[in-house]
ROSE-853373 format. One record per residue (C-alpha): residue number from 1; residue in one letter; z, x negated, y. Coordinates in steps of 0.02 Angstrom, whole numbers, padded with zeros to 5 digits. Last residue first. Example, Ala and Ser with C-alpha at 12.3 -4.5 7.8 and 13.67 -1.06 7.14 Angstrom:
% ROSE-853373
[rec 2, "s", [00357, -00684, -00053]]
[rec 1, "a", [00390, -00615, -00225]]
% end
This chain:
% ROSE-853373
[rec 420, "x", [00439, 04693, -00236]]
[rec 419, "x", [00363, 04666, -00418]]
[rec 418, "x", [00191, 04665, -00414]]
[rec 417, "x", [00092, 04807, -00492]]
[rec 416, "x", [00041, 04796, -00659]]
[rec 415, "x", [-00134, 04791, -00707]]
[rec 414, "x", [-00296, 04880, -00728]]
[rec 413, "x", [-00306, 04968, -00568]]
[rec 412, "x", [-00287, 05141, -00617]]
[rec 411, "x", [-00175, 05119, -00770]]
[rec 410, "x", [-00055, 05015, -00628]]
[rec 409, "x", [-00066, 05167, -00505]]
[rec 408, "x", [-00044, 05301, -00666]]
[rec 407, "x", [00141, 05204, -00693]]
[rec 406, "x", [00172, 05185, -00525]]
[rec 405, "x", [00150, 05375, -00491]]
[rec 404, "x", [00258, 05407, -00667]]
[rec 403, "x", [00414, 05327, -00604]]
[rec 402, "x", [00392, 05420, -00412]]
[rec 401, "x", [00372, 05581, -00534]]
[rec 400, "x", [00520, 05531, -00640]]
[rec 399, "x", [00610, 05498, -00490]]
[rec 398, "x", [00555, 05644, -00391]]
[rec 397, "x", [00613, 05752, -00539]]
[rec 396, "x", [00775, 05685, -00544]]
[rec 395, "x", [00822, 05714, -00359]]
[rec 394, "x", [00754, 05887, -00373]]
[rec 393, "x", [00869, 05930, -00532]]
[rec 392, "x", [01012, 05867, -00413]]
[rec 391, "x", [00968, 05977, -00271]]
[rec 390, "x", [00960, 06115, -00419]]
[rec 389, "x", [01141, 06066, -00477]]
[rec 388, "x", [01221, 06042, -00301]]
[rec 387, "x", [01163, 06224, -00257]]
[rec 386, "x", [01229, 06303, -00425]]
[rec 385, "x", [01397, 06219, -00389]]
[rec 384, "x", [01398, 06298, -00220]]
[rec 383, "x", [01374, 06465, -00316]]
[rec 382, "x", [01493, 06437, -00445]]
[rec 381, "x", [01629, 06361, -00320]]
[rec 380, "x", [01621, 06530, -00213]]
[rec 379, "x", [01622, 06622, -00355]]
[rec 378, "x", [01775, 06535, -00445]]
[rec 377, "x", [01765, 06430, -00590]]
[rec 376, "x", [01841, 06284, -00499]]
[rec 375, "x", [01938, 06344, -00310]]
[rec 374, "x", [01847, 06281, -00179]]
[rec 373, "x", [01901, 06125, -00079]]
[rec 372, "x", [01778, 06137, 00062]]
[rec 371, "x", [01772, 05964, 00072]]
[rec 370, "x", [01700, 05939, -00114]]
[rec 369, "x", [01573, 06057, -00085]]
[rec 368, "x", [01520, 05973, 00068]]
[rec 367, "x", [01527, 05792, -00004]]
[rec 366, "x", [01409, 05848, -00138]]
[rec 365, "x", [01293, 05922, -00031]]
[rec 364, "x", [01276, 05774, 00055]]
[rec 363, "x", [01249, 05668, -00087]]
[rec 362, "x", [01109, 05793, -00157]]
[rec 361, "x", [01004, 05771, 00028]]
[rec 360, "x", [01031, 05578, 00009]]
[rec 359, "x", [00931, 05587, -00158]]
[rec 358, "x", [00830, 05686, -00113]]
[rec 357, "x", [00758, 05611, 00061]]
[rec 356, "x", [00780, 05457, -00032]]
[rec 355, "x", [00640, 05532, -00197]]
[rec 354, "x", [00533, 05593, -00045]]
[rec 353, "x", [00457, 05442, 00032]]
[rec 352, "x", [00438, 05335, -00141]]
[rec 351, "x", [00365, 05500, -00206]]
[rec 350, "x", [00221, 05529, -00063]]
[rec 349, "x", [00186, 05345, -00058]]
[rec 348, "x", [00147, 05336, -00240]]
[rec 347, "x", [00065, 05520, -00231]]
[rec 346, "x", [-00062, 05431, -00124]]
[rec 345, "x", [-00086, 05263, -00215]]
[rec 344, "x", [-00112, 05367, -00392]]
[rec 343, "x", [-00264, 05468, -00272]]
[rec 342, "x", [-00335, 05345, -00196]]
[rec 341, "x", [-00347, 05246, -00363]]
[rec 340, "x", [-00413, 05380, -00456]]
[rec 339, "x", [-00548, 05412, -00331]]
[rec 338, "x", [-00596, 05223, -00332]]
[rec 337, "x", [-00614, 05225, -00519]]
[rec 336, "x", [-00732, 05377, -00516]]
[rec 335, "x", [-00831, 05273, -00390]]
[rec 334, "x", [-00855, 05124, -00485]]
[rec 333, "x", [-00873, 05258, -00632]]
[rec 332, "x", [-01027, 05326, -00551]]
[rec 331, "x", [-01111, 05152, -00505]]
[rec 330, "x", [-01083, 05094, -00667]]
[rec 329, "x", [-01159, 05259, -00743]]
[rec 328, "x", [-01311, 05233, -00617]]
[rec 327, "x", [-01346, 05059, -00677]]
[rec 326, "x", [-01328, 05099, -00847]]
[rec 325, "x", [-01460, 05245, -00819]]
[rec 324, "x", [-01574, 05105, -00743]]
[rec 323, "x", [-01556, 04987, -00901]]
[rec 322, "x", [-01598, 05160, -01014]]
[rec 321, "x", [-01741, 05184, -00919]]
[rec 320, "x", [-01795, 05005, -00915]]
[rec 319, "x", [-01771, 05017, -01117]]
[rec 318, "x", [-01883, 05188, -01146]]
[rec 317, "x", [-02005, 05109, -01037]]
[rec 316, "x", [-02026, 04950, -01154]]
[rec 315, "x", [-02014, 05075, -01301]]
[rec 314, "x", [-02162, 05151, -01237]]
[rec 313, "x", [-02264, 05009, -01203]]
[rec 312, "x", [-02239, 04947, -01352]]
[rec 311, "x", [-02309, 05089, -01457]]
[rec 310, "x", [-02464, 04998, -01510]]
[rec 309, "x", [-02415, 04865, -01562]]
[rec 308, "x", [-02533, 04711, -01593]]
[rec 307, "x", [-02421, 04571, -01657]]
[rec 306, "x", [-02496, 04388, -01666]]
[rec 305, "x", [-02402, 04292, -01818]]
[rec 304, "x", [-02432, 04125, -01835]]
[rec 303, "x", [-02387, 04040, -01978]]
[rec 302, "x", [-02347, 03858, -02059]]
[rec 301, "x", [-02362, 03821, -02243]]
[rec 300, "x", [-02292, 03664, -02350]]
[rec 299, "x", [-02347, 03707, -02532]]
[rec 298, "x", [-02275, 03625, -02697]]
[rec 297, "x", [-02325, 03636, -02869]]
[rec 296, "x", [-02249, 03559, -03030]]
[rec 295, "x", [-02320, 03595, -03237]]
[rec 294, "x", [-02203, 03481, -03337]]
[rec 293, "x", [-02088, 03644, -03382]]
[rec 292, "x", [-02033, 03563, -03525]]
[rec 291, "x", [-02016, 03700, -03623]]
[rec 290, "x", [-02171, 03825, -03667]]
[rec 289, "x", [-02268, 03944, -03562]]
[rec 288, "x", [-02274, 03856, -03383]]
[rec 287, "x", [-02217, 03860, -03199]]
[rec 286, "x", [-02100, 03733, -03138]]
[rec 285, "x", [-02117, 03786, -02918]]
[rec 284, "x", [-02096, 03714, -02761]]
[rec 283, "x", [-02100, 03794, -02586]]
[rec 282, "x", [-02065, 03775, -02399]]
[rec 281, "x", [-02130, 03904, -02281]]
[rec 280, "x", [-02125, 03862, -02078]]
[rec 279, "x", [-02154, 04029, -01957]]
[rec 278, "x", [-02236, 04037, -01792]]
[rec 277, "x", [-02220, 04196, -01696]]
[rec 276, "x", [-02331, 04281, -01551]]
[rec 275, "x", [-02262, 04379, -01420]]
[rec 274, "x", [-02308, 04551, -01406]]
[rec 273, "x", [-02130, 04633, -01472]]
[rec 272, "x", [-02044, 04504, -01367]]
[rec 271, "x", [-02062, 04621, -01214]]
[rec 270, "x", [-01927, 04739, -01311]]
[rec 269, "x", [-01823, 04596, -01341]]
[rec 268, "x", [-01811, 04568, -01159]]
[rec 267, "x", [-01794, 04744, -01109]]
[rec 266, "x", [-01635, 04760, -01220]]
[rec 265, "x", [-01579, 04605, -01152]]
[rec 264, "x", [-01561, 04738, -00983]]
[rec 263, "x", [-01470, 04848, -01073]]
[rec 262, "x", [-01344, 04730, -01155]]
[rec 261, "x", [-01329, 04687, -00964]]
[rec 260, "x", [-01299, 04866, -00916]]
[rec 259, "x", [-01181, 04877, -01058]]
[rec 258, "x", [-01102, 04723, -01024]]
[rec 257, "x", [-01042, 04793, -00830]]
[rec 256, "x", [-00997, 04956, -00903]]
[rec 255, "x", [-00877, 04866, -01004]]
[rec 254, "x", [-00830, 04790, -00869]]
[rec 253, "x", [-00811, 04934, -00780]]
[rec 252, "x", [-00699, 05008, -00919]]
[rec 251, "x", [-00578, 04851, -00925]]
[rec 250, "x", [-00526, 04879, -00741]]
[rec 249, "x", [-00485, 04705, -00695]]
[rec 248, "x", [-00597, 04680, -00531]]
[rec 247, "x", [-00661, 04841, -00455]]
[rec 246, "x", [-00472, 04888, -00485]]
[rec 245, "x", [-00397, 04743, -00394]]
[rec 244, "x", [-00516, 04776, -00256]]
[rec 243, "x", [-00452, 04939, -00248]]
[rec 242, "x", [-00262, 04887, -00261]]
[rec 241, "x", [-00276, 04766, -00120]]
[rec 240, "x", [-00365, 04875, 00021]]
[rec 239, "x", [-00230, 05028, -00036]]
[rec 238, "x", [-00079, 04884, -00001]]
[rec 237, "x", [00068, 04911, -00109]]
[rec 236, "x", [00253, 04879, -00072]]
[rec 235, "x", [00341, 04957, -00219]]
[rec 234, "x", [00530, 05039, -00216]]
[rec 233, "x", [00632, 05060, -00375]]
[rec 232, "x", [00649, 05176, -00516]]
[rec 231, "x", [00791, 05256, -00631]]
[rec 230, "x", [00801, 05387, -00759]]
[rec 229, "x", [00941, 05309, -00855]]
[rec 228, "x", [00910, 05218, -01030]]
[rec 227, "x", [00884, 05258, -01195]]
[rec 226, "x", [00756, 05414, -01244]]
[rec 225, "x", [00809, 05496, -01394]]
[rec 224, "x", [00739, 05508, -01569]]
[rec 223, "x", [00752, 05647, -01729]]
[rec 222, "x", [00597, 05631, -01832]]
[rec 221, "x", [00533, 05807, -01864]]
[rec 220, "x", [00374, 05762, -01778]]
[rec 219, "x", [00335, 05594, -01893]]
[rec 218, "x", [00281, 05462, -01779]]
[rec 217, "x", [00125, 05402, -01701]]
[rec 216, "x", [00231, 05338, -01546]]
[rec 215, "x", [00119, 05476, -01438]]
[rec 214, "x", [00164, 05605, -01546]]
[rec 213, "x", [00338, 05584, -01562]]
[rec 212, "x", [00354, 05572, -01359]]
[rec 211, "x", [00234, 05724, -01344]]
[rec 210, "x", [00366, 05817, -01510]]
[rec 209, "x", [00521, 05755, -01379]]
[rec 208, "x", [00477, 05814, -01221]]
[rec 207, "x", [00446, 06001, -01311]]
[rec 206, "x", [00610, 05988, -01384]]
[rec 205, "x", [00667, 05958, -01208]]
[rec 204, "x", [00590, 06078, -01127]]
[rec 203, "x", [00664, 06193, -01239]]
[rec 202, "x", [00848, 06129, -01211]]
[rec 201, "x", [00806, 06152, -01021]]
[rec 200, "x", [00766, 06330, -01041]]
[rec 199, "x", [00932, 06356, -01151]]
[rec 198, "x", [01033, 06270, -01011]]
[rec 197, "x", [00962, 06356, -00870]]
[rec 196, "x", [00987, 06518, -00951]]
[rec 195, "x", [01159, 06447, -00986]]
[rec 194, "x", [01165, 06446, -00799]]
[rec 193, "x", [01118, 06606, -00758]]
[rec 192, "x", [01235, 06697, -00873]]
[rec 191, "x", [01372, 06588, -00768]]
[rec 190, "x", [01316, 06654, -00617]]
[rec 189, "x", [01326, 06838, -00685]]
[rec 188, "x", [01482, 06803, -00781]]
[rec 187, "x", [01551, 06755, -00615]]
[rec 186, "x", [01486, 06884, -00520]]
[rec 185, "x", [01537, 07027, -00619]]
[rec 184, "x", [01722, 06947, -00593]]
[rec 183, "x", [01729, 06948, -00423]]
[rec 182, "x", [01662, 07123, -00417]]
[rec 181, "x", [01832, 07184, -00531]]
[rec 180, "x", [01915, 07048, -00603]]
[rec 179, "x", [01939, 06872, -00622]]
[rec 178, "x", [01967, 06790, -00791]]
[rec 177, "x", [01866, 06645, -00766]]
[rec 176, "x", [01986, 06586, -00622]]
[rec 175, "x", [02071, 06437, -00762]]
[rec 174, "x", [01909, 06360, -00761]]
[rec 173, "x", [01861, 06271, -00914]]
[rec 172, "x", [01706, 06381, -00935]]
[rec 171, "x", [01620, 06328, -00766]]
[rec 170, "x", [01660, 06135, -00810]]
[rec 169, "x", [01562, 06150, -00979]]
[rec 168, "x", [01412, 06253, -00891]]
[rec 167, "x", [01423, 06109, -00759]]
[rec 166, "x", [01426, 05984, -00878]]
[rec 165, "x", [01286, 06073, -00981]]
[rec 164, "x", [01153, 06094, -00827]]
[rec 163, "x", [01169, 05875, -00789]]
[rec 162, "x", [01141, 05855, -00979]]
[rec 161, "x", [00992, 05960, -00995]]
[rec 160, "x", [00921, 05880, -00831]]
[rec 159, "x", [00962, 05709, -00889]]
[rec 158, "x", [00857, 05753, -01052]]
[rec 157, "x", [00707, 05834, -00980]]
[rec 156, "x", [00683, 05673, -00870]]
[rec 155, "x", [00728, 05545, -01022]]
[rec 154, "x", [00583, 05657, -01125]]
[rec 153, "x", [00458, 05662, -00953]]
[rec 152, "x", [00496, 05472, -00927]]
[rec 151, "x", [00472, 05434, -01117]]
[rec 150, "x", [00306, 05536, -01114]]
[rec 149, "x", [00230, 05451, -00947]]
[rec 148, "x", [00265, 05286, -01000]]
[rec 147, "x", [00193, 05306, -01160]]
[rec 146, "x", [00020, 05399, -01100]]
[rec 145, "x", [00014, 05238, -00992]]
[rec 144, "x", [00061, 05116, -01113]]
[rec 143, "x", [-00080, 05207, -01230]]
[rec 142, "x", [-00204, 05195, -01107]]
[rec 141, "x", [-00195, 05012, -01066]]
[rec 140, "x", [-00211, 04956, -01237]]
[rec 139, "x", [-00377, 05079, -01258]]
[rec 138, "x", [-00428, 04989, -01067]]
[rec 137, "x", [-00401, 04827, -01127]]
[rec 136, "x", [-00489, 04862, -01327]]
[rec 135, "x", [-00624, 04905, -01238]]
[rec 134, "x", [-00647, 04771, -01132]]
[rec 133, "x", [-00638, 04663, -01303]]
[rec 132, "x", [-00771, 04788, -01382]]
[rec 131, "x", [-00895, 04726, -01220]]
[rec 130, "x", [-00857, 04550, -01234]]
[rec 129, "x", [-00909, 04568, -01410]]
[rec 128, "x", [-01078, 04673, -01358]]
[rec 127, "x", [-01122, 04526, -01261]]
[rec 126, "x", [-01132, 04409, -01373]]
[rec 125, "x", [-01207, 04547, -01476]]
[rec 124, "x", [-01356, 04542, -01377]]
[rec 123, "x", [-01359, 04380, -01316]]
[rec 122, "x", [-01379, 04338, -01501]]
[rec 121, "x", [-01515, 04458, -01503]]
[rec 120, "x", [-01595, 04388, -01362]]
[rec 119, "x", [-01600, 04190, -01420]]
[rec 118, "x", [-01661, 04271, -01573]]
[rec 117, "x", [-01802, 04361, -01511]]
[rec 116, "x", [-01865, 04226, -01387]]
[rec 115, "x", [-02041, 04248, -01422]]
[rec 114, "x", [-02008, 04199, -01598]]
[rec 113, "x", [-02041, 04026, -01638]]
[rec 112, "x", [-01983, 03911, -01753]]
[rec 111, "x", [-01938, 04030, -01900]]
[rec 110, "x", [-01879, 03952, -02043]]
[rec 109, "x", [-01916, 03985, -02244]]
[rec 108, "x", [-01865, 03898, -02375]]
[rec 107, "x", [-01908, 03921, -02561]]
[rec 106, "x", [-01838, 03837, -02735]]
[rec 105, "x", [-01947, 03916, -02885]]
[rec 104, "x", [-01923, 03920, -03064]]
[rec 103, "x", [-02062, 03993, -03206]]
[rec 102, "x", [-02072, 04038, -03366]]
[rec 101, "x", [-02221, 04128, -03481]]
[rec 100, "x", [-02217, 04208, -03665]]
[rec 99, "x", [-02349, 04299, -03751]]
[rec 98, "x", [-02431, 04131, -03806]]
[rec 97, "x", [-02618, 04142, -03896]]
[rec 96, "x", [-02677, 04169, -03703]]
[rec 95, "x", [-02776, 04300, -03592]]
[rec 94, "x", [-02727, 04234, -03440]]
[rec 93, "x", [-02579, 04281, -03312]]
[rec 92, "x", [-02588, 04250, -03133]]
[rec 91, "x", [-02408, 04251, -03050]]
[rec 90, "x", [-02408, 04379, -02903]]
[rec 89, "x", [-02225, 04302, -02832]]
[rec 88, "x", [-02125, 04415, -02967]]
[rec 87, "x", [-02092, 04574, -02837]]
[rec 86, "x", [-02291, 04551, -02780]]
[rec 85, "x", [-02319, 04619, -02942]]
[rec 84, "x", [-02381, 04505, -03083]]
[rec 83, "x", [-02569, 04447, -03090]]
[rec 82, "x", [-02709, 04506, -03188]]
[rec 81, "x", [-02836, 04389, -03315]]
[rec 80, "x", [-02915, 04494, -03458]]
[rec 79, "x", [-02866, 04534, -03620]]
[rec 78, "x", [-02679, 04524, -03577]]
[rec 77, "x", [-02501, 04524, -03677]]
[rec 76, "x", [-02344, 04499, -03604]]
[rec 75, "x", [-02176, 04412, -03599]]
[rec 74, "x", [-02113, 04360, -03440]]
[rec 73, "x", [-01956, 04226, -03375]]
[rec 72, "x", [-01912, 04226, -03207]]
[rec 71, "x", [-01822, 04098, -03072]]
[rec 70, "x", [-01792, 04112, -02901]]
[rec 69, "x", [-01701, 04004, -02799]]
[rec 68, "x", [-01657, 04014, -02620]]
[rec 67, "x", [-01655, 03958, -02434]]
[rec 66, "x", [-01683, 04053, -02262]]
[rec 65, "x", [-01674, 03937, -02123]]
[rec 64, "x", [-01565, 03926, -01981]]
[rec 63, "x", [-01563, 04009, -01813]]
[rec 62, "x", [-01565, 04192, -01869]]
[rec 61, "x", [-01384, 04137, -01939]]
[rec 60, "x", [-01323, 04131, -01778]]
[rec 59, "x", [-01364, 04343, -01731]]
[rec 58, "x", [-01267, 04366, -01919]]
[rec 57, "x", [-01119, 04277, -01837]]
[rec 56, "x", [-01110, 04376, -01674]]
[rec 55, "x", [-01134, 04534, -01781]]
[rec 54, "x", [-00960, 04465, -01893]]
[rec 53, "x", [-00881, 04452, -01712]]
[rec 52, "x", [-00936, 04640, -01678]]
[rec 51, "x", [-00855, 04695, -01804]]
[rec 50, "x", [-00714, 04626, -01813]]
[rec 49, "x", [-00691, 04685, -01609]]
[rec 48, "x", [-00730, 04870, -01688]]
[rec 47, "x", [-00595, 04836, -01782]]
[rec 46, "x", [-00442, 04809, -01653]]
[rec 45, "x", [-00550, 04951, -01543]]
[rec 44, "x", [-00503, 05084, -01704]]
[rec 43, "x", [-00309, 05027, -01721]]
[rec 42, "x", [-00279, 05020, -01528]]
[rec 41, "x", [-00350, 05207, -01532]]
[rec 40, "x", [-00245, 05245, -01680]]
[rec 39, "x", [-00105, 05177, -01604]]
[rec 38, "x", [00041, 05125, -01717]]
[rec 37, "x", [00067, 04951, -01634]]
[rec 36, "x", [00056, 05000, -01459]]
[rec 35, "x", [00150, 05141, -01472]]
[rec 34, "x", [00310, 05045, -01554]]
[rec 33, "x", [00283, 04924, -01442]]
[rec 32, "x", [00282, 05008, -01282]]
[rec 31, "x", [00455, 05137, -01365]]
[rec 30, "x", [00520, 04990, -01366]]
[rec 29, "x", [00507, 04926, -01181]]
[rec 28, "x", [00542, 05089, -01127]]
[rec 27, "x", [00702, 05095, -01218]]
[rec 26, "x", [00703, 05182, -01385]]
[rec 25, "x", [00857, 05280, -01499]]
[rec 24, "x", [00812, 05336, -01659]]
[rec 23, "x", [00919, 05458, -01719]]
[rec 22, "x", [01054, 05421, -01841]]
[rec 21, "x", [01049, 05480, -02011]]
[rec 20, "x", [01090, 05684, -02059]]
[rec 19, "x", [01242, 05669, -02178]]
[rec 18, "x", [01217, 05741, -02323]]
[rec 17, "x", [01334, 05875, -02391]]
[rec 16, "x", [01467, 05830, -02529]]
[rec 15, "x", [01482, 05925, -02664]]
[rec 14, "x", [01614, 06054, -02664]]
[rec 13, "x", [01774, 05992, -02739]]
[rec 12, "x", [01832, 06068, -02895]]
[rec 11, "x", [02004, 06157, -02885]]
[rec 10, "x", [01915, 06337, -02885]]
[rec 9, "x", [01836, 06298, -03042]]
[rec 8, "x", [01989, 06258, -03126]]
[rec 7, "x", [02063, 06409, -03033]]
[rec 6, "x", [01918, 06512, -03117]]
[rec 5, "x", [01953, 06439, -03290]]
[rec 4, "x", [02138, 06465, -03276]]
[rec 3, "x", [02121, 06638, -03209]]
[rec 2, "x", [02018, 06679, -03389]]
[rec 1, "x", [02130, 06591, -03499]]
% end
């Protein structure tokens, strides 16, 4: 009974193991979108845009009146006259027989006149909303360059993982493996070397893939691969052209740009301080102690305000200092922009030159090892192989790198380059 049980046992299948899904597989363009849409930076500018559109509409409202109703209802008891707090519109109260007192009131207030203060402030965050929009650019523009860079460096690692395995895989399918002697030492020596390769290369790209992950805002352990062929083509780009395209389109001068003129409003309001204002004040009131209210007053009141502050002149200096430091920022990043520029446009034209020189230097060492008809898997073969692989490796690292230069020249300007 026993050996039946355990045979029984025996004769029941093992569960099933899950199968791993799919990776993810993205193309440049995808791998754009998918960054785009989960960026937290793209996520934050998206709302500080809201915000400063529901600013915009507070600085309108300043142009129309206030309105409301008010309405109360007291109970109290005086021996001498006194008036409610200021909270309740300072009602005076007499010593009465009735405890109980009622009152509604509709109100309006407008301001016609107010040195230009709300003509500034909705300059202000006029301004301020162009300002989040240019941020929003240069956040959008980030994150397709931090993209662009990451699937080139995870499609680079990957062709240069798969270029080290075929040979490893054609070096162990040799039939002259089983050499001898000092032939043989050198063959498991070469080959040594290359799964070194292999393992170093399988590293970098695990490490290709976590930046990749991170910049699509995805989970790490999330298995993806980069679709495509490492591939890039020639640009014709003029140094004169690019630079004024940058002094143009890039988002973060202009955001500079409406900072310094936020700055400069700032002055404006800040002179506004000593201008009078003229206020208009609209009321009518029901006040009495028993129903119907039959007891109606109106006022019609206009204002003038003269301010005396004391402290204006310092916040008038604190404002043209802050205007002159966004004058010297702009002036900083203009230049910061033109060093970037310079430098993206050099190491474009130092990549487009030496990705050909490469690529025709790992064709014709190619051709050699295939004329001198080498034995596979022997040491000869091994160490031309070797040769062919790191000219290879060279070729694909000056097209990523060519790939990338555009890719920092476009984030530099603002925009993409022109197709050739």
């Amino acid at each position: 009974m026993v050996l039946a049980f355990f045979l029984a046992l025996l004769a029941v299948p093992a569960p099933a193991q899950p199968v791993p899904p799919p990776p993810e597989t993205y193309t440049l363009e995808e791998a754009l979108h998918k960054a785009a849409r989960n960026s937290p930076e793209v996520q934050v500018a998206e709302h500080d845009i809201v915000i400063a559109e529901q600013r915009t509409v507070e600085a309108r409202f300043q142009f129309y009146p206030e309105v409301g109703l008010q309405a109360l209802a007291a109970r109290y008891s005086a021996r001498y006259p006194f008036s409610l707090r200021p909270e309740f519109r300072n009602i005076l109260l007499f010593p009465s027989n009735r405890q109980n007192i009622y009152s509604g009131q509709a109100y309006m207030t407008l301001s016609l006149y107010e040195g230009g203060k709300h003509v500034y402030t909705l300059r202000l965050a006029e301004t301020a909303l162009k300002q989040a929009r240019a941020k929003l650019e240069a956040a959008k523009l980030d994150v397709k360059a931090a993209t662009s860079r990451a699937w080139h460096a995870f499609l680079l690692a990957q062709e240069r993982l798969a270029a080290t395995e075929e040979l490893l895989a054609q070096a162990d399918k040799a039939p002259s493996r089983s050499a001898g002697g000092l032939a043989g030492l050198e063959i498991e020596a070469l080959e040594g070397d290359l799964r070194a390769q292999a393992g170093e290369e399988h590293r970098k790209r695990e490490d290709a893939r976590l930046d990749f992950l991170k910049v699509l805002n995805r989970e790490l352990d999330t298995s993806a691969v980069p679709s495509g062929t490492l591939q890039t083509e020639a640009v014709d780009v003029d140094l004169r052209r690019v630079l004024l395209w940058a002094v143009e389109l890039r988002p973060e001068l202009q955001a500079q740009t409406y900072r310094a003129h936020m700055d400069a409003i700032a002055v404006n309001l800040a002179l506004g301080r000593r201008t009078p204002s003229v206020l208009l004040g609209l009321d009518t009131e029901l006040t009495g102690q028993t129903f119907p209210l039959n007891r109606n007053n109106w006022d019609a009141t206009v204002a003038v305000r003269l301010p005396f502050s004391l402290d204006f002149w310092t916040q008038h200096t604190q404002k043209l200092s802050e205007q002159r430091q966004s004058e010297v920022r702009r002036a900083e990043l203009r230049d910061q922009v033109h060093l970037e520029v310079r430098k993206a446009h050099g190491d474009l034209v130092h990549w487009q030159a030496e990705w050909p020189r490469r690529e025709s230097e790992w064709l014709r060492l190619k051709e050699l090892r295939e004329r001198a008809q080498m034995v596979p898997g022997s040491v000869d073969w091994l160490k031309a192989s070797a040769l062919v692989l790191a000219s290879r490796k060279r070729l694909l690292d000056s097209v990523a790198e060519h790939a990338v230069a555009r890719t920092r020249l476009e984030r530099a300007v603002g925009r993409a380059l022109p197709a050739p």
